[in-house]
N, C-alpha and C positions, 0 to 999 in steps of 0.2 A: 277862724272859728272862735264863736264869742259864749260861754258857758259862763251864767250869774255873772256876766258885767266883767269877767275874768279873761283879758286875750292870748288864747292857749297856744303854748309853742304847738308847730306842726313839722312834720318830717313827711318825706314821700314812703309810700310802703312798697315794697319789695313785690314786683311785678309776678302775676302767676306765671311769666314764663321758667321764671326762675326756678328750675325744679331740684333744687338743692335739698338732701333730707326729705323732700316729695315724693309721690306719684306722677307718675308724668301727666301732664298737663296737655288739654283740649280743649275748645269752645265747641260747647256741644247745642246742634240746634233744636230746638226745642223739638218736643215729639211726645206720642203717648202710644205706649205700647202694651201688650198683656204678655207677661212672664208667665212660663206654664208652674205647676208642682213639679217641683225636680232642677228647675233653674240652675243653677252654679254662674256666678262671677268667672271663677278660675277653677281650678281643677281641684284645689283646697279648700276652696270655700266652702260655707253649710249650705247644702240645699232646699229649694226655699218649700215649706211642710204644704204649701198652698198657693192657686196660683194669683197675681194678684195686678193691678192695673196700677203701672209705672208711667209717669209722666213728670217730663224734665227740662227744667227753664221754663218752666212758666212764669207769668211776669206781673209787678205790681206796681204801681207809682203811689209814694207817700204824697200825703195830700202839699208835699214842697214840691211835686213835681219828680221826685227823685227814684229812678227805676231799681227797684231789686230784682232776684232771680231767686224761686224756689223748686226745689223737687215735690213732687206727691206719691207716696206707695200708698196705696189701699184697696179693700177687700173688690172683687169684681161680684157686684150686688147690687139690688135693686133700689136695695136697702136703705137710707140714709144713717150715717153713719159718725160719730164725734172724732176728733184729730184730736192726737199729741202734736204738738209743733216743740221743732229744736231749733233756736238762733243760736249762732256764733260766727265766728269770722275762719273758721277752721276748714272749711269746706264743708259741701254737702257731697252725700253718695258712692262714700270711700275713698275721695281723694284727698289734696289736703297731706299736709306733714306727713308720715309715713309713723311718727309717735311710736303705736307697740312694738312695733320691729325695731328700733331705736333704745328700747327700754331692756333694763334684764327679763330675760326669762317671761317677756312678754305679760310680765305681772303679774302671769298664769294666764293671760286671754289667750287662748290657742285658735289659731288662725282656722280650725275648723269649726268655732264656737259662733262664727260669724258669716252673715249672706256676704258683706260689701257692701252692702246698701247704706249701712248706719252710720249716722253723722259723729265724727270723737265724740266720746263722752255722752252720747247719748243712746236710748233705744235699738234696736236692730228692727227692720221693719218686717225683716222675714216672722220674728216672734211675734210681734207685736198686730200684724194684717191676720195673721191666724187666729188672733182674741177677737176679733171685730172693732178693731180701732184701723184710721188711717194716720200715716205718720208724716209731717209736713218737715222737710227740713229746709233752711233757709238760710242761705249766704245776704249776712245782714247788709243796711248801708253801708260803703265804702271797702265789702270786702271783697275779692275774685274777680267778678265781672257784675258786680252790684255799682250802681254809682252812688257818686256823696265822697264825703271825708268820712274816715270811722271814728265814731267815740267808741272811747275806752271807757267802756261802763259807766255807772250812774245811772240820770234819770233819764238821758236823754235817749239811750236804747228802748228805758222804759215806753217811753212814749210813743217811741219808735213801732215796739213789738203790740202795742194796743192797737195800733190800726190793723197790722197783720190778725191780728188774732180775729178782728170785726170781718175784715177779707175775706179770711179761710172760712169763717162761720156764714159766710154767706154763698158760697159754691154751691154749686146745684144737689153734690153729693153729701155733704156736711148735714147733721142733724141740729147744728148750730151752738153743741157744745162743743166747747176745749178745754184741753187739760194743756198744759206745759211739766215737760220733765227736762232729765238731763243732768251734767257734772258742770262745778265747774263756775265757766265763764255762763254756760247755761243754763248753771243754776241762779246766777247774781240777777242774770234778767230776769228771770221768774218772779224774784223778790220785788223788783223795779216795775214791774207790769200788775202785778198785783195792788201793787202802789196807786196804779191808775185805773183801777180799777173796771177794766171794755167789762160790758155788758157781758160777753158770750163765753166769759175765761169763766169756767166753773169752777177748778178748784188746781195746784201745782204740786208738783212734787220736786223742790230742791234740794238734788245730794248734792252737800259739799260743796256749798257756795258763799263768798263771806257777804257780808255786809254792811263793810266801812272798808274802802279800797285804799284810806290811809293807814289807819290802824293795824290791816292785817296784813295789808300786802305789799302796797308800794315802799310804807316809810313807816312799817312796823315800829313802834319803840320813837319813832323819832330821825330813823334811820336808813337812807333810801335804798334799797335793793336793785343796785345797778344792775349786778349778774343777772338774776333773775328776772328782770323787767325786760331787758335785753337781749337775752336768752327766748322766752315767749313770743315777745312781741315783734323779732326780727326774723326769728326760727319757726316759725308757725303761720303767718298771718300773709298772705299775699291781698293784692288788690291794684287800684288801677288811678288812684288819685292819693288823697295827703291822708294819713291820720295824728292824732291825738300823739305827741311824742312826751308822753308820762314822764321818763326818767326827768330830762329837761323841763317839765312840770315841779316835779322833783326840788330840783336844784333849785328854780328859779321860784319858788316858796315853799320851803323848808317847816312853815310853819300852816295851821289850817287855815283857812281862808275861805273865801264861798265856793271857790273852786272845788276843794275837795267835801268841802259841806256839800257839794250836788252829790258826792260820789257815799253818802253817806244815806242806806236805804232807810228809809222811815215805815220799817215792817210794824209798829205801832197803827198803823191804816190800816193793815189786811184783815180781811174779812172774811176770806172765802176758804174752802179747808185746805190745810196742808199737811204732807206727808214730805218731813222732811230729817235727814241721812246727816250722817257725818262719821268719823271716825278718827282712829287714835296714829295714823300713819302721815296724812296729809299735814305738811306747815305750814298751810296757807287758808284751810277750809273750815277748822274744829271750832273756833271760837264764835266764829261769826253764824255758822248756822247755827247755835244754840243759843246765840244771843237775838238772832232772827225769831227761833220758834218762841223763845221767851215771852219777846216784846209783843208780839202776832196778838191781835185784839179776837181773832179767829177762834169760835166758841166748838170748834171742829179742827184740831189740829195733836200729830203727833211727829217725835221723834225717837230717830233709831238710830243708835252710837255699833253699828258694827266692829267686829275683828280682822276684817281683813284690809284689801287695800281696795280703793273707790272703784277704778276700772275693772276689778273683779268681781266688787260686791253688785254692780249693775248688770251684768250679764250674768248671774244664778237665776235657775228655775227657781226657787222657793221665793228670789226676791221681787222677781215678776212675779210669781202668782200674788205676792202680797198686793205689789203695786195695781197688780190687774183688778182685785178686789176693792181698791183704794180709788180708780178711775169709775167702775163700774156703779158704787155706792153714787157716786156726786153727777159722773158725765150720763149715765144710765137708769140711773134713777133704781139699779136693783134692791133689791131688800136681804142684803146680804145681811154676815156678822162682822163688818169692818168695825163698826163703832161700838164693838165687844175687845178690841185691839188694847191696852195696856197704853195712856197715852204717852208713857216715856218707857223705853227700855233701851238698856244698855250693855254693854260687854265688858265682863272683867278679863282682864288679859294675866295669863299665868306664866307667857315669856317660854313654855318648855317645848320639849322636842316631841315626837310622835310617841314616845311610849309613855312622858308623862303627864300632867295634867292638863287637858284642853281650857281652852278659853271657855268663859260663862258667857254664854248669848243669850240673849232676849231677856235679860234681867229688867221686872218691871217694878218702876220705881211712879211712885205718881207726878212728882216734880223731879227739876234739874235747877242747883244742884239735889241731892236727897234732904228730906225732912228732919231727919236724923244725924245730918253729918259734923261731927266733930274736928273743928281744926286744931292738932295741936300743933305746939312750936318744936322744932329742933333746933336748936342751937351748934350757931358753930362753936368748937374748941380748935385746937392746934391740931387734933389728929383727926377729929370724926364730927359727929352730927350728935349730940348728947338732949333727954330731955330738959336738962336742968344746966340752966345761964352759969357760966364760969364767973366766977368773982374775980379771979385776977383778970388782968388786961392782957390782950395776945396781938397777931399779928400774922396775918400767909398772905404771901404772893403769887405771881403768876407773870412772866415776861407777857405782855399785851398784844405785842406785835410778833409774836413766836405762834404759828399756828400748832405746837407741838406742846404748849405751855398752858398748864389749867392748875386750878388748885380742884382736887377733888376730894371729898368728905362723907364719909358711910355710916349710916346708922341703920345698927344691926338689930332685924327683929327676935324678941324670946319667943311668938307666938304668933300663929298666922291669922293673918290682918288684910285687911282690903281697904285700898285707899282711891277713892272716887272723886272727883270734881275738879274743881280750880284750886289752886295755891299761890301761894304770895311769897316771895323772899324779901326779907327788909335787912339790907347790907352798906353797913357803914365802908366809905370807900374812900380814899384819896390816891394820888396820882403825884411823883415829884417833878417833872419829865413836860406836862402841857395842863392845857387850862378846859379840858373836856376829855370824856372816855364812852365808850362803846363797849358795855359789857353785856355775854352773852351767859345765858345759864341752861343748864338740864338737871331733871330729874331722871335717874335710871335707875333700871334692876339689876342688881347683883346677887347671883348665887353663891351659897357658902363655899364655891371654890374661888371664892374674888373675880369671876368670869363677869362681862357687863352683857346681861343679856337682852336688853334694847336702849336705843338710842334714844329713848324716852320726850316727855314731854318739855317743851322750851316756854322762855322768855325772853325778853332783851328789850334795852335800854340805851338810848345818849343821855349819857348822865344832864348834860343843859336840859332837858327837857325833863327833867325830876319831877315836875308841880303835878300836885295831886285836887282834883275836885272831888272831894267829899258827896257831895251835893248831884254828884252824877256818876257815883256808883251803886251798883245795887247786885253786891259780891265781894267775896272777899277782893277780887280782882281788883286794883286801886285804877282809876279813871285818869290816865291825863290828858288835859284839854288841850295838850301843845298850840298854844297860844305865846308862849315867853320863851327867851334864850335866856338859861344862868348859866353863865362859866363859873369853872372851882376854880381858886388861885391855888397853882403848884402847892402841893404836901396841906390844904385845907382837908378834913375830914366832913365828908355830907353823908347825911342819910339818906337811901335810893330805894323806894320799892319799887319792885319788879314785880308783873302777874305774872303766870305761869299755866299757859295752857291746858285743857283737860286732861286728866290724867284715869283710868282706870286700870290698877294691879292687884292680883294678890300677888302677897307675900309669904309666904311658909318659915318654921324656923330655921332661923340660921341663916336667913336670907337677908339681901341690905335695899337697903334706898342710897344711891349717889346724889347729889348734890355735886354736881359740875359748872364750874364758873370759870370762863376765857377769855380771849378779846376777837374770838371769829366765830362764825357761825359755822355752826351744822350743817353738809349738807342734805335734800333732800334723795331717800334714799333711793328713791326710783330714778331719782334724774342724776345720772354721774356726771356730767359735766359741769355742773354746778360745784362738784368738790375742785375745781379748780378756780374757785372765783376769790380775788384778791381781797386785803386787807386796803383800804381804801384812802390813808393818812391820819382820820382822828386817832387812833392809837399809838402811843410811843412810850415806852420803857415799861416802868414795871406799874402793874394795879394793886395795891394795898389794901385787903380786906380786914377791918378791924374788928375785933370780939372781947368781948369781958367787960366785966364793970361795966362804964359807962355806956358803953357799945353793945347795944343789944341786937347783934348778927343773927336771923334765925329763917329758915324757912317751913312757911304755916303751910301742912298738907290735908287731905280731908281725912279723917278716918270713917269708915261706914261701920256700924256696930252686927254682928249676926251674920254676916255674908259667909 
């Protein structure tokens, strides 16, 4: 597999017989059948409100030749009628990883919330055939019993998902419009495909999708995410040929290259409208959709920073009816009041239990970050987060290689405050021990009983990859073009900014902001397996955070004024 002149390691992928963490697994012959009103999968499942016309393994060849397999749910009507289509490598049709059952607490998606029919992370088609939409989902190239190799994201799905989209829009039932939805890996394509703009893609809705697959997710900071790359891409993905073996991509340029430039979406093209999602739980999706909708030249686009978690905010009534109003505007041509919609709103998060303050939704703000937002600095001292630079010179540590080891630093608010946006830590650092470090940071909330009540917003860094392009940022967020390796010589002191993720909190009196800084990362909290993922070599003995004098240690947060 040859991606911009780049020859990509490949691995075999994990055969669907393998029903490990799965559904059991069958090659199902193709067929079209009509499901009545009342339908049920299993005995749990949601019953489907209407009846609708199911047709599965249907079949396409990319213009290489290359055969895929999709499902179709849609309305039984005379009607012509527009599709959402969902790509991923996940399976179509409820099979595919077994995912919520695997998770706590199912995330809150209760297994009655759901026909069976719905591809991960994407629409359910039982809601969605009862709008007047048909819902296309599609085991892409290289996955299940699609053939090809799979790319892992970029443009080359892109290009991929433009012919499908031309496909479906030309079916005898299709009205010729399409929308794309979905979480995720299916939101990354929707970016990608809009990119290429088919004729027949009206307009997308991407929750929760990045877009820069170095930046955010493979080699965040500089730094490759083995567990997590591993974990997905071993644990989720069957198929019948080679894929894309990223980590090993990974390792084997460390630095960007045109390879990962493919994987880097140029949402500056898009045109067409979007309605796109993100939120304050995911550590892989918050940055990149906001920096998606930002960039979007799209003179028709909004976004929505929710309070809950992704696979739950997609399956709410309220959020479908929104979405449904959002499809209907562009794929329907109705004359609703979508583009009476607020085109940024967001959620403050208040951290509390059921009897006290709920989170603020749908705060509308006209830009991201706000117009109005004030970054001040905290500063570290020896015990806390001060707003005012200590003159003497200090000194805290933290064993690097101790996942049980952090320096943490509180500053206490007198007045309740709302802190919205991106933030920046700039932390003088040395290391006496090696000649590179991996440091990881959070912001959290703390109540005035010292209790941490979220695991807040992150950053992270390999200190070698420190360089900052000025010239290609546009946020407090500092840009690095990881282009260069600088090693520290043992006990040298560098200065390191760190971005810091979106963050929305109030704070009430008496209440703190953390500042956490260690040498492992967080895990993600939905995915417990992940808390067992290793410390990998770059860290060894202790990290040195320097403050005072010289050393201007501080972390810059938003403040929002009036909230």
């Amino acid at each position: 597999m040859i991606v911009e002149g780049c020859d990509v390691p490949l691995c075999d992928t994990i055969r669907p017989e393998n029903e490990e963490n799965c559904f059991p697994y069958s090659f199902k012959e193709k067929k079209k059948e009509l499901l009545p009103k009342g339908w049920q999968k299993t005995l749990r499942s949601r019953p489907l409100p209407c009846e609708l016309i199911y047709e599965v393994n249907e079949e396409m060849r990319h213009s290489d030749g290359v055969k895929i397999y999709y499902d179709i749910c849609r309305p039984n009507t005379v009607e012509k009628v527009p599709a959402l289509l969902a790509l991923s490598p996940y399976g179509k049709g409820g099979n595919g990883s077994l995912n919520y059952e695997l998770l706590p607490y199912r995330v809150g998606v209760q297994e009655e919330m759901l026909s069976g029919l719905e591809k991960f992370e994407s629409v359910d088609p039982a809601e969605w055939v009862s709008r007047g939409y048909a819902v296309v989902n599609v085991d892409i190239r290289g996955s299940w019993d699609s053939e090809g190799d799979l790319y892992i994201e970029g443009m080359a799905p892109g290009r991929d998902a433009a012919e499908i989209v031309e496909h479906v829009a030309a079916l005898s039932w299709c009205s010729g419009s399409i929308g794309m939805q979905g979480n995720s890996w299916l939101a990354a394509v929707q970016w990608s495909t809009a990119v290429v703009a088919p004729p027949a893609l009206k307009a997308i809705a991407p929750w929760e999708g990045f877009t820069d697959k170095y930046r955010e997710v493979a080699c965040r900071g500089g730094i490759a995410d083995a567990t997590f790359l591993n974990l997905v891409y071993n644990g989720t993905i069957r198929g019948r040929s080679k894929r894309e073996d990223i980590f090993a991509a990974a390792q084997k340029w460390p630095l960007i290259n045109p390879y990962w430039e493919d994987k880097v979406i140029k949402t500056e093209k898009i045109t067409i409208p979007i309605y796109a999602v993100t939120s304050y739980s995911s550590g892989i999706h918050g940055y990149g959709t906001i920096q998606g909708f930002r960039k979007a030249k799209s003179k028709k686009k909004w976004l929505r920073i929710h309070a809950t978690q992704e696979w739950f905010d997609i399956y709410r009534k309220d959020m479908n009816d929104e979405l449904q109003a959002f499809f209907d505007r562009y794929l329907k041509g109705v004359e609703n009041d979508w583009e009476k919609t607020d085109p940024v709103r967001v959620s403050i998060l208040t951290c509390g239990d059921r009897f006290g303050p709920q989170p603020i939704e749908h705060f509308p703000m006209g830009s991201y970050p706000h117009a109005k937002t004030e970054y001040k600095k905290l500063h570290l001292t020896k015990d806390n987060l001060s707003l005012y630079h200590p003159s003497a010179r200090g000194v805290t540590s933290y064993q690097s290689d101790d996942r049980s080891s952090a320096v943490q630093l509180v500053y206490t608010f007198k007045t309740a405050t709302t802190l919205m946006g991106f933030s920046k830590a700039k932390l003088w650092l040395s290391c006496d021990d090696t000649d590179d470090m991996d440091i990881y940071l959070s912001l959290r909330k703390v109540i005035s009983t010292n209790v941490i009540k979220s695991t807040g917003s992150h950053g992270l860094l390999r200190v070698s990859h420190r360089a900052v392009d000025r010239s290609k940022q546009d946020s407090i967020m500092p840009y690095h073009p990881h282009e260069k390796i600088e090693k520290v010589q043992p006990g040298e002191i560098v200065p390191v900014e760190i971005g810091i993720w979106p963050i929305g909190l109030k704070l009430y009196e008496g209440e703190g902001l953390m500042l956490r800084v260690r040498g492992s990362k967080d895990a993600y909290w939905e995915i417990p397996n992940l808390q067992k993922s290793t410390i990998f070599g770059i860290n060894k003995g202790k990290h040195h955070i320097h403050f005072g004098g010289m050393y201007d240690s501080y972390v810059a947060v938003p403040f929002i004024p009036n909230v």
